[in-house]
Structure formats: structure tokens, C-alpha cells
The first five atom37 places (N, CA, C, CB, O) and aatype in JSON, in Angstrom:
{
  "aatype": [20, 20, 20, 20, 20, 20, 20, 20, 20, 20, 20, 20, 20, 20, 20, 20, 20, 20, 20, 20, 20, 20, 20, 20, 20, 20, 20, 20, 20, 20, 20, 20, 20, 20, 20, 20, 20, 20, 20, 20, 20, 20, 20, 20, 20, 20, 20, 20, 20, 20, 20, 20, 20, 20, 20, 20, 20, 20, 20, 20, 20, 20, 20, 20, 20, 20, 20, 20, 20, 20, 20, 20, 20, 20, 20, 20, 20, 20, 20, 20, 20, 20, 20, 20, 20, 20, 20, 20, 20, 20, 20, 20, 20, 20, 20, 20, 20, 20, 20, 20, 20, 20, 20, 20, 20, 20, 20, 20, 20, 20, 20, 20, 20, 20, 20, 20, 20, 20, 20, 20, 20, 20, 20, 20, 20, 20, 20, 20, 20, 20, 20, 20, 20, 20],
  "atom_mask": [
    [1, 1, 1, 1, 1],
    [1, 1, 1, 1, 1],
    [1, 1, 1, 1, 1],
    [1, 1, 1, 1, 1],
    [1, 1, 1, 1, 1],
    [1, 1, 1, 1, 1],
    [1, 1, 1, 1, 1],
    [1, 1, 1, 1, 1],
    [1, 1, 1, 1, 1],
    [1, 1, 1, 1, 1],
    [1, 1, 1, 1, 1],
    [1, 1, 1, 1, 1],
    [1, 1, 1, 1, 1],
    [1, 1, 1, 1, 1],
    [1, 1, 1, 1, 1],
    [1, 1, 1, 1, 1],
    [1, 1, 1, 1, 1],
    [1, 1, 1, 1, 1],
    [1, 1, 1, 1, 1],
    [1, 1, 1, 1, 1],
    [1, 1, 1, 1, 1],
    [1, 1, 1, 1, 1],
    [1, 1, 1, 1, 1],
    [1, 1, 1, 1, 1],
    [1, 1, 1, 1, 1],
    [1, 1, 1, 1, 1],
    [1, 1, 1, 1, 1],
    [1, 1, 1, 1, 1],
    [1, 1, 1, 1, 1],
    [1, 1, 1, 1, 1],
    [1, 1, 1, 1, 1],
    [1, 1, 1, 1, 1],
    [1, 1, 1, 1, 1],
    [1, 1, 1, 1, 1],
    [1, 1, 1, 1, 1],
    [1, 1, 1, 1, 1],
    [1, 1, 1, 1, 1],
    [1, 1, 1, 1, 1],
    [1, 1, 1, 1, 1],
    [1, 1, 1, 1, 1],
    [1, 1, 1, 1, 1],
    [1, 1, 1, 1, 1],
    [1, 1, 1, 1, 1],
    [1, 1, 1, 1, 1],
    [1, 1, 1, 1, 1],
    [1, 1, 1, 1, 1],
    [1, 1, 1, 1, 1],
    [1, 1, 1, 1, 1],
    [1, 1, 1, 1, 1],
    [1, 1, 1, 1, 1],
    [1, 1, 1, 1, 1],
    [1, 1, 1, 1, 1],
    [1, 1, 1, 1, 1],
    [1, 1, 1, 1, 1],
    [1, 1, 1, 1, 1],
    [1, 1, 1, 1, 1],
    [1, 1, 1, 1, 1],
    [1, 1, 1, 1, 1],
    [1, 1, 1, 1, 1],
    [1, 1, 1, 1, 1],
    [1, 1, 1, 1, 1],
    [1, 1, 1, 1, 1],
    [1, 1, 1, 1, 1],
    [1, 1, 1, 1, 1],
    [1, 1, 1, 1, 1],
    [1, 1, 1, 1, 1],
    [1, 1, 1, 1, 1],
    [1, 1, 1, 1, 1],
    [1, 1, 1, 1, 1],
    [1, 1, 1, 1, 1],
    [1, 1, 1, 1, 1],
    [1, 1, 1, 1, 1],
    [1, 1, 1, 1, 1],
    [1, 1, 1, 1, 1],
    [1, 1, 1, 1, 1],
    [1, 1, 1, 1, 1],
    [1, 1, 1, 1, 1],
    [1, 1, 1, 1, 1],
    [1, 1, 1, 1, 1],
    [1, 1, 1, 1, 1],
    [1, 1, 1, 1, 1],
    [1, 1, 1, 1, 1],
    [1, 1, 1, 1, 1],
    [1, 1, 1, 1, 1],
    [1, 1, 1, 1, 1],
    [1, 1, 1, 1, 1],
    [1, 1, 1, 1, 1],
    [1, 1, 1, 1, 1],
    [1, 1, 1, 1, 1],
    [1, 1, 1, 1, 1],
    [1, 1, 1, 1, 1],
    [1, 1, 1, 1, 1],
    [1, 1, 1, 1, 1],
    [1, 1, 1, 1, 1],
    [1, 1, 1, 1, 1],
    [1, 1, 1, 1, 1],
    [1, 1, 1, 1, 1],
    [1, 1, 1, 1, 1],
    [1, 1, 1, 1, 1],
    [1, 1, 1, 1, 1],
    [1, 1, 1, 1, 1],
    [1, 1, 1, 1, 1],
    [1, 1, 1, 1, 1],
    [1, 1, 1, 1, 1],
    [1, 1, 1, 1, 1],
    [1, 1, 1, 1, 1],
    [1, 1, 1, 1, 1],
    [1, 1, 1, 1, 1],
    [1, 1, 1, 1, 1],
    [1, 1, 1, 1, 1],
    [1, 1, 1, 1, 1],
    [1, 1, 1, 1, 1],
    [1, 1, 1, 1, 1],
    [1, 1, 1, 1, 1],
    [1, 1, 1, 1, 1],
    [1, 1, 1, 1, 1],
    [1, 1, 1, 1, 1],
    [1, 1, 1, 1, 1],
    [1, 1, 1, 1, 1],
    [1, 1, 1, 1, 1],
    [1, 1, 1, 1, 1],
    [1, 1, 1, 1, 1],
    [1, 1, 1, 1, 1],
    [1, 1, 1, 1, 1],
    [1, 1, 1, 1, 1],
    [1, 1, 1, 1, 1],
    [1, 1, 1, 1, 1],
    [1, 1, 1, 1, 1],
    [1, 1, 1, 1, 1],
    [1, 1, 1, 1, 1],
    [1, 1, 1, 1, 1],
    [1, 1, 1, 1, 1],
    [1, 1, 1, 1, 1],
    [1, 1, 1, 1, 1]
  ],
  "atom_positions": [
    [[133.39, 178.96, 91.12], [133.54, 178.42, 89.8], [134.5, 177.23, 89.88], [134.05, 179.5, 88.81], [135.36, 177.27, 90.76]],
    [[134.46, 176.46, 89.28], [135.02, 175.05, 89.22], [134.55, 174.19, 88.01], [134.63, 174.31, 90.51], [133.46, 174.31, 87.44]],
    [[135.72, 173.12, 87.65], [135.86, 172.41, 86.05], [135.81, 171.2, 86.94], [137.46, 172.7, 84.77], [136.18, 171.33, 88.11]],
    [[135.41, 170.06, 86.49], [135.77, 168.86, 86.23], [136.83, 168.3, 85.56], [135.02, 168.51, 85.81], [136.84, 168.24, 84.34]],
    [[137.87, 167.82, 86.37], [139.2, 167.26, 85.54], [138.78, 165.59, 85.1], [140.85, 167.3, 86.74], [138.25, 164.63, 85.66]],
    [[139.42, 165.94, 83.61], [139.64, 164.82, 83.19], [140.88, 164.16, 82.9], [139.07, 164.8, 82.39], [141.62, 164.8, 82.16]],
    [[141.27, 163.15, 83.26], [142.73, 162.5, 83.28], [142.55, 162.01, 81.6], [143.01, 160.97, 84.69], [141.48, 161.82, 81.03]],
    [[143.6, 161.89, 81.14], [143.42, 161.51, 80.11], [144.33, 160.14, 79.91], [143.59, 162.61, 79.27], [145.33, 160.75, 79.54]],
    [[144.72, 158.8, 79.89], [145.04, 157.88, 80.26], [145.67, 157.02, 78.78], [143.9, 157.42, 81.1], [144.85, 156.68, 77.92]],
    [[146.96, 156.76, 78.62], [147.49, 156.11, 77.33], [148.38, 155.52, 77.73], [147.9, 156.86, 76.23], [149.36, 155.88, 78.38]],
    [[147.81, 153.73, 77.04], [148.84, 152.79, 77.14], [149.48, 152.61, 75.77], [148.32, 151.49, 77.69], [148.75, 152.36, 74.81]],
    [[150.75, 152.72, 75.62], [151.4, 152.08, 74.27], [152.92, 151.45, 74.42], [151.5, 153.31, 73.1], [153.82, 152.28, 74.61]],
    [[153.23, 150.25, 74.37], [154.31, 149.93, 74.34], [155.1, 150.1, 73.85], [154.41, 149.36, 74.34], [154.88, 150.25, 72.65]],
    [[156.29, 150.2, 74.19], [157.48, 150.88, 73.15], [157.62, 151.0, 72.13], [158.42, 150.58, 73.09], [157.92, 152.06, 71.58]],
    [[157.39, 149.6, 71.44], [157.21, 149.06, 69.93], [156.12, 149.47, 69.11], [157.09, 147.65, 69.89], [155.95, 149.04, 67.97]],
    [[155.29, 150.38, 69.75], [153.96, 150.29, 69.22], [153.57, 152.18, 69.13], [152.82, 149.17, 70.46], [152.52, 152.69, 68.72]],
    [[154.71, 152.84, 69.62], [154.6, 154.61, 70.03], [154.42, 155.23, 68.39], [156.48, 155.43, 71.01], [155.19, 154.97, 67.46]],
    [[153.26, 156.04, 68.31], [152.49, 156.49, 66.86], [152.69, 157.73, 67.02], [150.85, 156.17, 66.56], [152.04, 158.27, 67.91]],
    [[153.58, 158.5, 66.28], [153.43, 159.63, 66.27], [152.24, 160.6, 65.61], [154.41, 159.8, 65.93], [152.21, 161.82, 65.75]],
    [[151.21, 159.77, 64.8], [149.8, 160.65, 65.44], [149.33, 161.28, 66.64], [148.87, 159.99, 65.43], [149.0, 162.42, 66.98]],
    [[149.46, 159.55, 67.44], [148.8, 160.22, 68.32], [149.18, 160.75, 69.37], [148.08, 159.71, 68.6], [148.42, 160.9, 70.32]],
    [[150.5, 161.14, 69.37], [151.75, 161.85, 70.05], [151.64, 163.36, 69.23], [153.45, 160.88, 69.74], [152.15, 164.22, 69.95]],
    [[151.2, 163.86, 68.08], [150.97, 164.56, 67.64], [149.81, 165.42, 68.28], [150.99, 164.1, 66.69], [150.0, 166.53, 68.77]],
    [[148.3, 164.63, 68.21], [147.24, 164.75, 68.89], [147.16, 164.97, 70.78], [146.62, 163.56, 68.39], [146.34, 165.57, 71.47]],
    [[148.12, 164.37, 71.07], [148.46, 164.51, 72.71], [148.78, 165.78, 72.88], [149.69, 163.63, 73.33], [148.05, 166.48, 73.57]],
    [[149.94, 166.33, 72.27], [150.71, 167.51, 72.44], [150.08, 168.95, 72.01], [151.93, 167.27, 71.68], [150.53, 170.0, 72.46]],
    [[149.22, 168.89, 71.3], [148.51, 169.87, 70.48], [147.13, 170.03, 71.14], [148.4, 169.4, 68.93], [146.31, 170.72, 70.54]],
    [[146.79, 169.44, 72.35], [145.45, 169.47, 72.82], [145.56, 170.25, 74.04], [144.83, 168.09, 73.03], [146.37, 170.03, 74.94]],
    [[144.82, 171.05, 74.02], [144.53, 171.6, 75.82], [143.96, 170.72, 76.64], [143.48, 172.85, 76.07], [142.86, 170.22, 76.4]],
    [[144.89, 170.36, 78.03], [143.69, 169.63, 78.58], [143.12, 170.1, 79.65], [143.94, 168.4, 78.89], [143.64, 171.16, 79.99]],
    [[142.24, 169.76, 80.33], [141.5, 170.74, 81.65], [142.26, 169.55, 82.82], [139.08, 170.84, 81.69], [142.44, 170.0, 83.95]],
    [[142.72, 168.06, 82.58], [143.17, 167.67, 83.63], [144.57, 167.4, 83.0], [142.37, 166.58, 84.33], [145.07, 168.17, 82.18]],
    [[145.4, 165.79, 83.61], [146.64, 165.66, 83.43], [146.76, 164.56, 82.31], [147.31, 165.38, 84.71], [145.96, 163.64, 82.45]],
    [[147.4, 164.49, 81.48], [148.0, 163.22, 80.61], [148.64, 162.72, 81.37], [148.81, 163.34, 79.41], [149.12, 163.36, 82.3]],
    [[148.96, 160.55, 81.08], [149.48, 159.94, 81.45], [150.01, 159.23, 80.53], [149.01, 159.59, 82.18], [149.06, 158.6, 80.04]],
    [[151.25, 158.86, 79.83], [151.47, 157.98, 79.23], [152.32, 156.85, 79.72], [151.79, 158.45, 78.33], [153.43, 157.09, 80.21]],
    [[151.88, 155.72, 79.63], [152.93, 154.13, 79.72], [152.65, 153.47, 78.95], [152.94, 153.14, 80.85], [151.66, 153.19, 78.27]],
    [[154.29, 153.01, 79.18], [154.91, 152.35, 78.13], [155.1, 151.05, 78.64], [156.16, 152.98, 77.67], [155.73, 150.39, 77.82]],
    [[154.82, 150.41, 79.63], [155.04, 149.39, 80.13], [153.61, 148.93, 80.94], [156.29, 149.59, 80.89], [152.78, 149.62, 81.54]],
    [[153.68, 147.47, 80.72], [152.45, 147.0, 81.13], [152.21, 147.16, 83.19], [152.49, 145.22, 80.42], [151.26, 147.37, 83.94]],
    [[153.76, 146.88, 83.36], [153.68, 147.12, 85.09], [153.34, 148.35, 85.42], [155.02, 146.92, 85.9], [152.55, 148.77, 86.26]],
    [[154.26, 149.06, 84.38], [153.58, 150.83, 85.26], [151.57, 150.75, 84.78], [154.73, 153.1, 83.91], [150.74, 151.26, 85.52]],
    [[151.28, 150.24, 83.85], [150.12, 150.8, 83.55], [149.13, 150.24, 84.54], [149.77, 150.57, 82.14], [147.95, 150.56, 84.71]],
    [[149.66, 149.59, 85.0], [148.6, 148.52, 86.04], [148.63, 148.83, 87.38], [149.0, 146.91, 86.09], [147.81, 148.42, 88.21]],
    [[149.97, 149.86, 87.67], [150.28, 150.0, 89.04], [149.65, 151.67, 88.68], [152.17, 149.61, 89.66], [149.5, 152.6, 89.47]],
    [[149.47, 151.63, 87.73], [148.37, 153.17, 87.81], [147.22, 152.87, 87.69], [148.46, 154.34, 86.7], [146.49, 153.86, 87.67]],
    [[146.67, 151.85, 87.57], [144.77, 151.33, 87.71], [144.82, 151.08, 88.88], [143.99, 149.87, 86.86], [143.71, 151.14, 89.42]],
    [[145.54, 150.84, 89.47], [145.19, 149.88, 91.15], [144.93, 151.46, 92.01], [147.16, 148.58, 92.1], [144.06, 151.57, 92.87]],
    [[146.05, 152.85, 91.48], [145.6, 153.51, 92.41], [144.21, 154.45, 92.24], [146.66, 154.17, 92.73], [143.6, 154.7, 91.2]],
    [[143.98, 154.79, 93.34], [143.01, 155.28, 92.9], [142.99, 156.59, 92.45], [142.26, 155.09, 93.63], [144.07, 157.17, 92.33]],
    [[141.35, 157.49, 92.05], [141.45, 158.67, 90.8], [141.46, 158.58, 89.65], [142.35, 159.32, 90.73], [141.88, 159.43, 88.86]],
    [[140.93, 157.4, 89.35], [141.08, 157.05, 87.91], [139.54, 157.11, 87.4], [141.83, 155.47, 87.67], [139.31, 157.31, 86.21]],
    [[138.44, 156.92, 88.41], [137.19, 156.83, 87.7], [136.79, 157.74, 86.76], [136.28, 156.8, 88.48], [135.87, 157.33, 86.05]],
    [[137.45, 159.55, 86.4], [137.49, 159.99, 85.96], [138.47, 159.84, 84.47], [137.41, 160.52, 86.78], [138.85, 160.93, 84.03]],
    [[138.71, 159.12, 84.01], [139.16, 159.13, 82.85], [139.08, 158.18, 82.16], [140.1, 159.42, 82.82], [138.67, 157.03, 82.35]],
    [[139.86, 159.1, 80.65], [139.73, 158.48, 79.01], [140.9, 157.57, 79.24], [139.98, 159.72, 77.46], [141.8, 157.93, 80.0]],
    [[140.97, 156.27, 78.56], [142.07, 155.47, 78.42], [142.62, 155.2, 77.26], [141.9, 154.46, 78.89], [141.96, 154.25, 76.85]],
    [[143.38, 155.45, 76.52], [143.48, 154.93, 74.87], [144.53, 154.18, 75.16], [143.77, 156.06, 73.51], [145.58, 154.57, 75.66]],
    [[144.04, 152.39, 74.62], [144.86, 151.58, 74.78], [145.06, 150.96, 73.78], [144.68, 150.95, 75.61], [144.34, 150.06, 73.34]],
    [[146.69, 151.63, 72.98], [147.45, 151.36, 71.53], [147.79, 149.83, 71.44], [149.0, 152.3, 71.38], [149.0, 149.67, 71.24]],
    [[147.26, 148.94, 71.51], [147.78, 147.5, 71.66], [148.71, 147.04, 70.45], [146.52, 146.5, 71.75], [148.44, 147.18, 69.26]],
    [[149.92, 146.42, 71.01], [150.71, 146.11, 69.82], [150.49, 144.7, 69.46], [152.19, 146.37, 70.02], [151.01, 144.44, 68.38]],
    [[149.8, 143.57, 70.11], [150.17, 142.33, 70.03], [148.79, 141.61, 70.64], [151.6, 142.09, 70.81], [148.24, 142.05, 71.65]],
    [[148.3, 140.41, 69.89], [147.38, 140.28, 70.69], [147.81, 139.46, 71.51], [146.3, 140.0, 70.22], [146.8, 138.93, 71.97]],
    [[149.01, 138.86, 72.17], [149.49, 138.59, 73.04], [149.27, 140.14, 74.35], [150.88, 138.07, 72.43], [148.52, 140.31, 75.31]],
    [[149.97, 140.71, 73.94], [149.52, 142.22, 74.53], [148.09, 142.15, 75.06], [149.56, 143.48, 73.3], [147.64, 142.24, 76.2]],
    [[147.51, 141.94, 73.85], [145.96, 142.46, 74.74], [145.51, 141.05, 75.34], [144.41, 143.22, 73.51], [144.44, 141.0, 75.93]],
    [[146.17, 140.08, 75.23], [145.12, 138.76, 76.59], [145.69, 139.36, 77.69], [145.54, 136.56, 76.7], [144.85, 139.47, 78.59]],
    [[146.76, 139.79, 77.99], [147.35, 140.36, 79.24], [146.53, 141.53, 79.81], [148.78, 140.83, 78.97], [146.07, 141.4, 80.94]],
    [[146.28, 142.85, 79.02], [145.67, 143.31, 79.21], [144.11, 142.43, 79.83], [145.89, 144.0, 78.24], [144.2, 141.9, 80.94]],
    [[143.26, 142.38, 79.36], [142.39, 141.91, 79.24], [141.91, 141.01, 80.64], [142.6, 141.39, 78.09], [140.8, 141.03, 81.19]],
    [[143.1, 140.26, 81.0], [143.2, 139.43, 82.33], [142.86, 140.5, 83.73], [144.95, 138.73, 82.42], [142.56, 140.03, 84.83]],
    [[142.94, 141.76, 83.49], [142.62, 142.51, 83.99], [141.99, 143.66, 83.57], [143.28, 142.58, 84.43], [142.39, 144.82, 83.65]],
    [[140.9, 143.21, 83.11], [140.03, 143.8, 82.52], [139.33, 144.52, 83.86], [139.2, 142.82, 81.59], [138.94, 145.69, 83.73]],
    [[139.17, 143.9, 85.03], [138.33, 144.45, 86.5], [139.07, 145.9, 86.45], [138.72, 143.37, 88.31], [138.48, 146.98, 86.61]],
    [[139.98, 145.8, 86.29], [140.85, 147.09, 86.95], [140.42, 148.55, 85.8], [143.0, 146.62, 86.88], [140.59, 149.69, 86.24]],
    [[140.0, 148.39, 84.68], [139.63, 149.05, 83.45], [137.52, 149.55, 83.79], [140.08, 147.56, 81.87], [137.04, 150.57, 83.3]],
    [[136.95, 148.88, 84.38], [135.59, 148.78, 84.31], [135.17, 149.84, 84.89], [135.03, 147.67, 84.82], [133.95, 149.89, 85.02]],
    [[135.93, 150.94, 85.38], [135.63, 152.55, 85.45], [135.68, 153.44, 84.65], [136.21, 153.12, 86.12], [135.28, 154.58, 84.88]],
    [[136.11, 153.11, 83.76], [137.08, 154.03, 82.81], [136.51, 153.82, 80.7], [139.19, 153.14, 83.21], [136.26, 152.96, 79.86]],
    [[136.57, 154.97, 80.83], [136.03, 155.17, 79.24], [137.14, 154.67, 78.03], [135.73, 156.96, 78.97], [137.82, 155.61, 77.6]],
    [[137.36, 153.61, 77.53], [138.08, 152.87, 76.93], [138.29, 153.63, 75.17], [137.37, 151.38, 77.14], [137.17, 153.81, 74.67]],
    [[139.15, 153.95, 74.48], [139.06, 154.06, 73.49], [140.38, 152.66, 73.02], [139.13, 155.65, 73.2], [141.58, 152.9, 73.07]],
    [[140.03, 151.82, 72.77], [140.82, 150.44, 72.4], [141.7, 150.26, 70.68], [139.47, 149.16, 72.5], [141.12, 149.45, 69.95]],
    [[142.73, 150.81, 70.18], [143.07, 150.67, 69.05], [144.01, 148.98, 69.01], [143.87, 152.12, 68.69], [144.97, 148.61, 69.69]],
    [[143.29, 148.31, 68.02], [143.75, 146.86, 68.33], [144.86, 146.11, 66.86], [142.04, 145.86, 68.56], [144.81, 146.36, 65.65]],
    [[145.45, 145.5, 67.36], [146.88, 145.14, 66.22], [146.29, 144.99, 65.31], [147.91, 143.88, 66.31], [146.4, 145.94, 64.53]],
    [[145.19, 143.6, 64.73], [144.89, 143.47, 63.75], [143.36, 143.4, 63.65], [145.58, 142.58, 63.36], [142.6, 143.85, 64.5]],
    [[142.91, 142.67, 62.33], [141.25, 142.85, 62.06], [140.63, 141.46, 62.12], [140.85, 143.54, 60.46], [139.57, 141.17, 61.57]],
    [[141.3, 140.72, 62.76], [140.58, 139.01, 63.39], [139.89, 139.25, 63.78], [141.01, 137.99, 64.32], [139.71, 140.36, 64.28]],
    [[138.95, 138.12, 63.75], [137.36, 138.1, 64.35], [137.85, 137.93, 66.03], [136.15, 136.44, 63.61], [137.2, 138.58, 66.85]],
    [[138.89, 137.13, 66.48], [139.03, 136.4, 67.68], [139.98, 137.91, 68.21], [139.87, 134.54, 67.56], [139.37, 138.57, 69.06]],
    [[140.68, 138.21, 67.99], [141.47, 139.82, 68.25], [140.02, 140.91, 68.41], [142.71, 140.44, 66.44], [140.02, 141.47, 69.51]],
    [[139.45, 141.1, 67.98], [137.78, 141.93, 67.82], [137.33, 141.43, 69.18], [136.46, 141.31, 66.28], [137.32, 142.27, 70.08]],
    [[136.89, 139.99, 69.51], [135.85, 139.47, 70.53], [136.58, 139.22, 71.83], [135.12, 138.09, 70.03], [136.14, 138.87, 72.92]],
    [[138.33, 139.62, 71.27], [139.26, 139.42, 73.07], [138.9, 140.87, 73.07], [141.51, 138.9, 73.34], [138.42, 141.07, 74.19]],
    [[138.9, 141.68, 72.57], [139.17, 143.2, 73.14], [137.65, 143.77, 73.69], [139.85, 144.35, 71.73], [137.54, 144.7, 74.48]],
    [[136.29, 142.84, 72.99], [135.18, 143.59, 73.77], [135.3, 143.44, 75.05], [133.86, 143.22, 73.48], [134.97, 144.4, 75.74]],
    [[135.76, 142.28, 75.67], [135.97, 141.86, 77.07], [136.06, 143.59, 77.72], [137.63, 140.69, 77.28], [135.43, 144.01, 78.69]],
    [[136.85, 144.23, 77.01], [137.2, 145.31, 77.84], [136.26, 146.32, 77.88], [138.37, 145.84, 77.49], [136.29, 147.22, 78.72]],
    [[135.25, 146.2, 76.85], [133.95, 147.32, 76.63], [134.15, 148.73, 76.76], [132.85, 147.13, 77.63], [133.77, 149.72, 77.38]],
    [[135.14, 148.19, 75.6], [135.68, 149.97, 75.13], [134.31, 150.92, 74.33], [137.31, 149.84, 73.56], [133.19, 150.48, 74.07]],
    [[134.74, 152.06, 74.13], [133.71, 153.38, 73.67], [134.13, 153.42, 72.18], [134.04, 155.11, 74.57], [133.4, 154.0, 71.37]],
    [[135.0, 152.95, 71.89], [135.14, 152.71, 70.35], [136.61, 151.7, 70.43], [135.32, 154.44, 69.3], [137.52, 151.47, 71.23]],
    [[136.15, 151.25, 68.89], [137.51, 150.06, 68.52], [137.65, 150.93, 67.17], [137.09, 147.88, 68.24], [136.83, 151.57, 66.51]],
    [[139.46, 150.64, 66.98], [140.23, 150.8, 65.8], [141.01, 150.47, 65.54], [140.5, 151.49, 65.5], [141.31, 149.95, 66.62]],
    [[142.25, 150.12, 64.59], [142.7, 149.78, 63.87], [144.4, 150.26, 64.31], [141.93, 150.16, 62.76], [144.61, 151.35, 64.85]],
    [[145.21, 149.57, 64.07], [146.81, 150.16, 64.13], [146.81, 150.59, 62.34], [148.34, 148.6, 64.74], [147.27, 151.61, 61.84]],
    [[146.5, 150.07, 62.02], [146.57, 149.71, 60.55], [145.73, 151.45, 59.58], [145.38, 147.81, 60.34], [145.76, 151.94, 58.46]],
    [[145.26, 151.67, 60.59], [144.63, 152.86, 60.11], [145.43, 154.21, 60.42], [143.25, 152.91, 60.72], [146.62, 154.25, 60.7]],
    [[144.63, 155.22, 60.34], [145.58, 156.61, 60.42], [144.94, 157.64, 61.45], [145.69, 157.45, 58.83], [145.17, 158.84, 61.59]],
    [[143.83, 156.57, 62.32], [143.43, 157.32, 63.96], [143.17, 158.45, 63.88], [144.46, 157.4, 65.09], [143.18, 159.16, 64.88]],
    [[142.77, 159.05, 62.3], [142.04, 160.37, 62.51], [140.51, 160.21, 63.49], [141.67, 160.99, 60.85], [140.06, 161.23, 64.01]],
    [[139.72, 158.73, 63.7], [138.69, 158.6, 64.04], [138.84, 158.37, 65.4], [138.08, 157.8, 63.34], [137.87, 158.56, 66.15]],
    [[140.07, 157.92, 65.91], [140.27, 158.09, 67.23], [140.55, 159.26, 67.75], [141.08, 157.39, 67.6], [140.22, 159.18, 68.93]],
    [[140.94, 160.23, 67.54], [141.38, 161.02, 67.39], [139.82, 162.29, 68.21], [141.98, 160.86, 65.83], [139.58, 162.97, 69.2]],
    [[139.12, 161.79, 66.69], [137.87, 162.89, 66.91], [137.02, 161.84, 67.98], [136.79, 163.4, 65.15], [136.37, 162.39, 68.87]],
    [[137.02, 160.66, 67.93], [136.07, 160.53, 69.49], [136.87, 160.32, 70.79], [135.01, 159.1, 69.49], [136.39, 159.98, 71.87]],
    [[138.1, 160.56, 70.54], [138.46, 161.4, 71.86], [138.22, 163.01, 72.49], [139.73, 161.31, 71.8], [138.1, 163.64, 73.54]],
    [[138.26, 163.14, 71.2], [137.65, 165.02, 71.58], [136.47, 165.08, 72.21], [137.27, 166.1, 70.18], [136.12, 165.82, 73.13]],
    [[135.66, 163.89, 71.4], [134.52, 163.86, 71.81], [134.4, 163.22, 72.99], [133.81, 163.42, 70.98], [133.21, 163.23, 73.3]],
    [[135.15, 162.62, 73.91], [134.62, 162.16, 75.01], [135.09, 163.24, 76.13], [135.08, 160.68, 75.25], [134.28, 163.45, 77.03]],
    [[136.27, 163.93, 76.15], [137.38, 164.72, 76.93], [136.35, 165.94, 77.19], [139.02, 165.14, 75.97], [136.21, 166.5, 78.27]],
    [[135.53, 166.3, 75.78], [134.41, 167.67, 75.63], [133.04, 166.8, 76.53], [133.89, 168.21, 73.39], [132.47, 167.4, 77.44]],
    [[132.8, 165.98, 76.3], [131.8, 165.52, 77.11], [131.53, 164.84, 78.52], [131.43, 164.93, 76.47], [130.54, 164.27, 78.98]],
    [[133.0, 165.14, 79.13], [133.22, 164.74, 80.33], [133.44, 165.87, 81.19], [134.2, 163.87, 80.35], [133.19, 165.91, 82.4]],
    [[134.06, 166.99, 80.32], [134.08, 168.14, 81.25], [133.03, 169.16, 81.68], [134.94, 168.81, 80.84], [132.14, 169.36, 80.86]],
    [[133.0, 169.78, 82.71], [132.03, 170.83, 83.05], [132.46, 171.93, 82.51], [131.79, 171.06, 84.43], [133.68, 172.0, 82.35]],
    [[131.69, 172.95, 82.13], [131.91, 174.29, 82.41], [131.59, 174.91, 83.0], [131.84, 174.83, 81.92], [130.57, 174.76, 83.67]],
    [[132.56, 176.25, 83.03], [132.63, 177.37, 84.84], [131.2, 177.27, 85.02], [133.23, 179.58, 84.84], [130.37, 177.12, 84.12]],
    [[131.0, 177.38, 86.25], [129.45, 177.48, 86.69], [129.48, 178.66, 87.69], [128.79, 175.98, 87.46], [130.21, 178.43, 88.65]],
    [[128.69, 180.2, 87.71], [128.64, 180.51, 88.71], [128.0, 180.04, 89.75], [128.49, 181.28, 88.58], [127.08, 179.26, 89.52]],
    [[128.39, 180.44, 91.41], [128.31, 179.95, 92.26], [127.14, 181.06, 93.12], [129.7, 179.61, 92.67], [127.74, 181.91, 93.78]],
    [[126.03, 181.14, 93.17], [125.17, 182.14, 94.2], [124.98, 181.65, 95.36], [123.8, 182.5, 93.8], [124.36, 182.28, 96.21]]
  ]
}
């Protein structure tokens, strides 16, 4: 018998930490490990290694300065199931963040109950269940 781990992967900068979804982190079972950073160096020096093709990323962007940075390394993201919550509702903030071809876009401005539920929904649809073994 054996699960499929899923990493579960969150960038948010200091300035930008939501206690939703610090709420939603803590209150979830997971079958693999949470990661949270807070800094753009650690988050990047955790894409380069490897083990990541397995996971959800929710990336809380505070700035769209923030996300061209992000974004510049967008290669390092192109494994990984993106849930992208973005500062504001610009057309040009919207068309920098598809670059990253996230699984859903949302809002800071909102209250991430919708991030929320299609993270469940990806974490439930990434994992296996026990399988016997004959």
C-alpha cells in the first residue's frame, strides 16, 4: 500500500502574509509536506532543487513589481500546478501573471474562499489512494 505525496508549495512575502490562508494551511491534513517562503531567494533556491514536479504552488503576490520578478523565472515554475493570487485587477497585472499558466487566478482584494476550495481540489486530485498490492 502506498499514497502519492503532494508537496504543497507557498510563496508570500512578508508584507503580503493573509491569515486566511494561514488559517486554511493549518487546518488541513496533508498526505505530503508544506512549504512556506517568505522571500523571493529562498523561493527560488527551492525551484532549482529538485522534487518539486509533484506540487501545488500558491503564489500570494504583493506587488506587481513582485510578480515581473517572479515571472522572469517563470522556466523554473513550468512543473508545477500554479494557484496565482495577484495584487490588483489590471488588464497588464492579469496578462504578466498568465506568463506563469497558473490553474486559477485571484484576487488579494478578495476573501480566497475560492482559492481555498480549488486547492482542495487540486491536493484531492493529485493524491492516490491506498491500493492493495497482490
Amino acid at each position: 500500500m502506498y499514497e502519492k505525496q503532494v508537496s504543497l508549495i507557498v510563496y508570500m512575502s512578508y508584507g503580503n502574509c493573509n491569515e486566511k490562508m494561514w488559517n486554511f494551511i493549518q487546518t488541513q491534513s496533508w498526505y505530503g509536506q508544506v512549504e512556506i517562503y517568505y522571500t523571493l531567494e529562498k523561493f527560488y533556491h527551492r525551484l532549482t532543487q529538485s522534487g518539486s514536479s509533484n506540487a501545488v504552488t500558491v503564489l500570494l503576490i504583493a506587488s506587481r513589481h513582485e510578480l515581473e520578478n517572479i515571472v522572469r523565472y517563470a522556466d523554473l515554475l513550468c512543473d508545477q500546478k500554479i494557484i496565482l493570487v495577484l495584487p490588483d485587477r489590471a488588464q497588464e497585472t492579469l496578462s504578466m501573471g498568465h506568463a506563469l499558466y497558473p490553474r486559477f487566478i485571484s484576487y488579494t482584494d478578495g476573501d480566497l474562499q475560492d482559492v481555498t476550495s480549488v486547492l482542495r481540489k487540486l491536493i484531492a486530485h493529485n493524491q492516490l489512494q491506498p491500493v492493495s498490492i497482490q
